[in-house]
Every structure is written in structure tokens, then in C-alpha cells.
Residue, then its C-alpha position, 0 to 999 in steps of 0.5 A: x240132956x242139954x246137948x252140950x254132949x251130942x255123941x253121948x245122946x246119939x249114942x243114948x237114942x241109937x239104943x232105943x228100940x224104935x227112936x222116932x217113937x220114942x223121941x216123939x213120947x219124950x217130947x210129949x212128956x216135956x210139953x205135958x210137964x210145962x202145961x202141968x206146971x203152968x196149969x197148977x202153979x201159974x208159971x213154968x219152971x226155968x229149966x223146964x223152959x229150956x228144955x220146951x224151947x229144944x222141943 
């Protein structure tokens, strides 16, 4: 999600059985993604980019 629909997400998270949890795992799954990327390529993917910047 990219935040351009922000009633869609809250809806999306209302449904997550613990959200705070959940959210924080979301988080750290994007900040792993980045460093893989940059680790095994060298750089970062530029969407990947947005969605650490939101992080």
C-alpha cells in the first residue's frame, strides 16, 4: 500500500489480530528486504526505497 487510500488500510489493519505486532513484522520485512537488496546487489530497488523512506 502506498497510502494514496488511507480508509482501505485502516481497514486492512483493523483486521489484523494483534496490529501493533503485526505492523512492527511489516516493518521489519521491508528493512530486511532493503539491506538484502543492497547486500546482494549493491543498490536498493526504487520502490523498495519509498516504502523504507514510510518506514
Amino acid at each position: 500500500m502506498d497510502g494514496k487510500e488511507p480508509e482501505k488500510l485502516k481497514r486492512i489493519v483493523s483486521t489484523m489480530v494483534n496490529q501493533y505486532i503485526d505492523l512492527a513484522s511489516i516493518n521489519d520485512k521491508i528493512i530486511a528486504l532493503a539491506f538484502s537488496q543492497l547486500f546482494l546487489e549493491g543498490s536498493i530497488d526504487p520502490e523498495v526505497k519509498k516504502w523504507v523512506k514510510h518506514n
